[in-house]
N, C-alpha and C positions, 0 to 999 in steps of 0.2 A: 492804811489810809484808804477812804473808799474812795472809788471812783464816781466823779462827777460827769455829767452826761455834757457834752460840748452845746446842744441846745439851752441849756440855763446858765453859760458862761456868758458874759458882754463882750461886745466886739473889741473895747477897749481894753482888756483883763487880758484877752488874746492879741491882741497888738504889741503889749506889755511885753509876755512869757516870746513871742517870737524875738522882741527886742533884745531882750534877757540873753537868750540862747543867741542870738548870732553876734552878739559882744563876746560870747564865754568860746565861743569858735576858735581865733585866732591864739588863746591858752592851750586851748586842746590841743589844736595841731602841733604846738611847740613841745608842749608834751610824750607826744606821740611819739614823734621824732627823736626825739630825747632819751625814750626808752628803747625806741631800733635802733639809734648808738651805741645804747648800754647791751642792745642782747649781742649784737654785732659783734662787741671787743668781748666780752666772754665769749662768745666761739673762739673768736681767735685764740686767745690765751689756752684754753682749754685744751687736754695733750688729748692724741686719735680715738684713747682708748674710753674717754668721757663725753667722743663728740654722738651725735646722734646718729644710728643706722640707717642705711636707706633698710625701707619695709621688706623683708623675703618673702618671698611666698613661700608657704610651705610645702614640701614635695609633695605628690601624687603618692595617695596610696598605694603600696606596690602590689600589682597583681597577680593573683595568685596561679605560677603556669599550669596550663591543661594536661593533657598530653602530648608527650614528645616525643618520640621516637628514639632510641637508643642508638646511638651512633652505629653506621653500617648496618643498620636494619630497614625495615619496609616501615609509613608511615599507619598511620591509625586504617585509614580504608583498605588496601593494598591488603595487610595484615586476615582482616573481619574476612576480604573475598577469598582468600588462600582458605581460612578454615572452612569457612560455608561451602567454600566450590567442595573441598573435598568430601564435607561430612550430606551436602545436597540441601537440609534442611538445617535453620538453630536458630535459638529462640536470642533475644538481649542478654537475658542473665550468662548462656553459656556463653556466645560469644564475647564478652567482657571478659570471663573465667578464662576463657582458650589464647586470648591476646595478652591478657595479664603473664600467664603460665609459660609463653612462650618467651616473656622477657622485656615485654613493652611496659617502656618506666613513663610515668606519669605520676604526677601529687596530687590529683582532683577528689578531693569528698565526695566526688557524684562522677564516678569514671562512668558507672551501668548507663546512666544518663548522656554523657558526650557519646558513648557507640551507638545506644539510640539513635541520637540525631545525627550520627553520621549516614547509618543506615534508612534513614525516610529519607536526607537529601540527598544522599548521592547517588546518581543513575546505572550505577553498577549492582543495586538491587532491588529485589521485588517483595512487595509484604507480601505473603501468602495464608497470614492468620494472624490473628492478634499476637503481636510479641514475635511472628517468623516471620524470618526474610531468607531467601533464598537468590546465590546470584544467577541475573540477569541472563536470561538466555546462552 
C-alpha cells in the first residue's frame, strides 16, 4: 500500500481514523490482558524443565598460565639472577634455555619472550647489548 503524505489528507479523513482508533482501544486492552492471562497459566502449568532460563553468561575464556615456578623453587626472576650472577654475562635465548633446564615449569608458547620482559622490568638487571643483561651491580 503506498504511503500517502499527511499534507493531502483533510482534516476531517484525520479526525475520522483518530476516532476509528481510540474506539478500537478499549478491544485492544481487553485483548492484551487476555493473552497475559493466557501466557501467565502456561508458565504455571509448565514443569521447571520447559520453563524459561534466566540468561548465563558464558564463562571467561580460561587463560592460558605463564610461568610458574615449580613448587619449592625460586620464582622466574630470582632464577634468571642466580644463572646471570654466575655465568656474569647471557643473552635471552640462553637464559630461557638455563631456567627451562634447571626445572622451571611453565606452558607459555612464548616463554623466550616472558624472560625478556622480566629482564627489561626488573631492576635487578642491566642491558649491556642487545639481547644482554647482566646482574645489577
Amino acid at each position: 500500500m503506498p504511503r500517502v503524505s499527511l499534507a493531502k489528507v483533510s482534516t476531517a479523513a484525520l479526525k475520522e481514523e483518530l476516532r476509528r482508533r481510540v474506539e478500537a482501544l478499549p478491544r485492544l486492552i481487553a485483548q492484551r490482558d487476555e493473552l497475559n492471562r493466557q501466557i501467565a497459566e502456561i508458565e504455571a502449568s509448565a514443569p521447571a524443565a520447559l520453563a524459561p532460563k534466566a540468561p548465563t553468561r558464558p564463562a571467561p575464556p580460561r587463560r592460558v598460565a605463564g610461568a610458574k615456578p615449580a613448587r619449592g623453587t625460586l620464582g622466574l626472576t630470582a632464577m634468571l639472577a642466580e644463572f646471570i650472577k654466575a655465568k656474569g654475562t647471557m643473552s635471552v635465548a640462553d637464559a630461557a634455555q638455563a631456567v627451562l633446564a634447571a626445572g622451571y615449569e611453565n606452558r607459555s608458547k612464548h616463554f623466550q619472550t616472558l624472560v625478556r620482559n622480566s629482564l627489561a622490568k626488573s631492576k635487578r638487571f642491566v642491558r649491556v647489548g642487545r639481547g644482554l643483561y647482566k646482574v645489577r651491580g
